[in-house]
Every structure is written in C-alpha cells, then in structure tokens.
N, C-alpha and C positions, 0 to 999 in steps of 0.2 A: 504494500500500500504506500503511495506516495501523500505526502501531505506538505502543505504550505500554506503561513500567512496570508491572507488574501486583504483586510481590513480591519479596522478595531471600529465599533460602533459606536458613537453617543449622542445620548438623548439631549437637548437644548433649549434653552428657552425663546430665543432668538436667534433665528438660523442664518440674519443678515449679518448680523454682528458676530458672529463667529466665525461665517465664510470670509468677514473685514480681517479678522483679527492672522485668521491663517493664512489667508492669501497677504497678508503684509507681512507674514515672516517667510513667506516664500515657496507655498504651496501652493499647487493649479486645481482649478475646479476643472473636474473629468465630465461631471454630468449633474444634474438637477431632475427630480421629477416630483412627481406627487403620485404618494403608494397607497392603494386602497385594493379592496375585492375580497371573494373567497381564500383568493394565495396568499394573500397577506395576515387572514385572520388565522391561516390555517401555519403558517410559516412563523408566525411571532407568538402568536398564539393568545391572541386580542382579538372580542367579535367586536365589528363595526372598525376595522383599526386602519383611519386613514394619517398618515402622515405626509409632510413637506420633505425630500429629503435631498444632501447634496454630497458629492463623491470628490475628495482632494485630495492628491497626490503630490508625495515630493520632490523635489526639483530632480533628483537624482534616481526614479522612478520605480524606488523599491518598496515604498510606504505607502498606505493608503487610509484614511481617516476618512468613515462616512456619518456624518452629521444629521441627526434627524428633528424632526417640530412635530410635535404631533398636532394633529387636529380634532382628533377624534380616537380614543375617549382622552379627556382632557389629561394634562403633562401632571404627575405627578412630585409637587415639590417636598425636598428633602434637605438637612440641614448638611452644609457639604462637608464630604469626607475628609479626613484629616491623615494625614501621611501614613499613622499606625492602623488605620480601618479595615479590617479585615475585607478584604472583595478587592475587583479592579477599580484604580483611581487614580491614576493618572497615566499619563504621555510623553514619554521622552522624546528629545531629539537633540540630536549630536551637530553641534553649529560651531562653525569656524572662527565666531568671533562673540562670544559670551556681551559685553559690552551692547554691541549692536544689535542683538536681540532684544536685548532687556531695553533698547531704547525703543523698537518695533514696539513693545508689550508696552511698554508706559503710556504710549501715544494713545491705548486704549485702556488707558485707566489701569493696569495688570502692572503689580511690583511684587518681588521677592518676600516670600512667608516672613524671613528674616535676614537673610541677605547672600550674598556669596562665598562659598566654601573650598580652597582651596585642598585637594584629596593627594595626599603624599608628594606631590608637583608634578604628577601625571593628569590633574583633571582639575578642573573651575566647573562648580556644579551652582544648582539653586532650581528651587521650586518658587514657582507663583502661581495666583487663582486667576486663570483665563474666563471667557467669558460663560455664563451659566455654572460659576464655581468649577472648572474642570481642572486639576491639578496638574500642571505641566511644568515639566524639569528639561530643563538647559544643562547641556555636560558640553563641555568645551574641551579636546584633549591639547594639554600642552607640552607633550614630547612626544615620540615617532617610538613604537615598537624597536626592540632591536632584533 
C-alpha cells in the first residue's frame, strides 16, 4: 500500500481572511468551490453539510492547506487550542527568513505567543494565533546539514 500526504484540513471563521493571511506568506490558491450534497454529508459525515471551501498550496509544491466556512450547519466555536492540547493544532512551515514572516503575520494582526526561540543555533522557531485562532509555527533553519 502506498500512502501520502495529500492536505491538512481547517475549519475557519472567515475564509477571506485566511486565504489574505496565507497567500501573503506565500501560498497559491489551487481552487475555491462551495461543497454541499449527499457526498458531502456522506464523506464528512454532516447531514445538510454545505461548506465554502479553498485549496492552497506552497510555493514549492509539496504542501497543501485546505480551508473551509461552513455554511451549513453553523461553525462551531471553541476556545482555541493551546500548544499542550491534546489533538491536531497547529501548522508549520519552514521559511527562509523568520523576521519577514513575522512581518507578513503582523500586517494581519498575528504576533508570536511569546516571542522567538533560538533551538541549539540550528533553528529560530515561534508560534502565533493566525487567523480563526489557528496555531502556526515559523522554524527558520540556521545552519546546513553536514
């Protein structure tokens, strides 16, 4: 059996502002539609389950982030996860230049939980709450394999 990654899924409160926030650090929107029908309710496993949804890929086209709104039955709010929270909760992504990321994220309101953490002088890390609370971590590598 072969398997692979294909996407990580999340649910959002505003899908405009979340497709801003990532396509300003440098992800492309693959595709947009609006999900509804028997396949849908039968595949998520929501009767009546229509969503807004949008498909972003990263620049370097191994990543995929699909973003959804629900419409139908309404989005259920929850107080956001916190680093130790058992379940998935957050997003990495490994960027070239820590700094300019974190200026990308500011420009939409988004700053470091507590700030920037230097990991033995191989890595410049930091988490911040993206948009609709989504936990997203910055690792910057700052040396080359040997």
């Amino acid at each position: 059996m072969s398997i692979r990654l294909d996407n990580v899924g999340i649910a959002v409160r505003d899908l405009e502002a979340t497709i801003a926030f990532f396509t300003d650090l440098g992800l492309t929107v693959l595709g947009r539609a609006r999900i509804s029908g028997e396949w849908a309710d039968t595949a998520v496993g929501l009767d009546g389950n229509t969503a807004d949804i949008a498909v972003l890929q990263t620049p370097d086209g191994n990543g995929r982030i699909e973003m959804f709104q629900y419409v139908h039955p309404d989005a259920i709010e929850a107080e956001p996860v916190q680093p130790n929270t058992i379940g998935m909760h957050r997003v990495c992504f490994a960027v070239d230049d820590i700094d300019a990321a974190l200026e990308v994220a500011a420009r939409h309101g988004c700053h470091p939980l507590r700030g920037v953490a230097t990991y033995d002088d191989v890595y410049k890390l930091t988490y911040l709450r993206g948009p609709s609370g989504i936990l997203v971590m910055f690792a910057e590598k700052l040396q080359k394999a040997d």
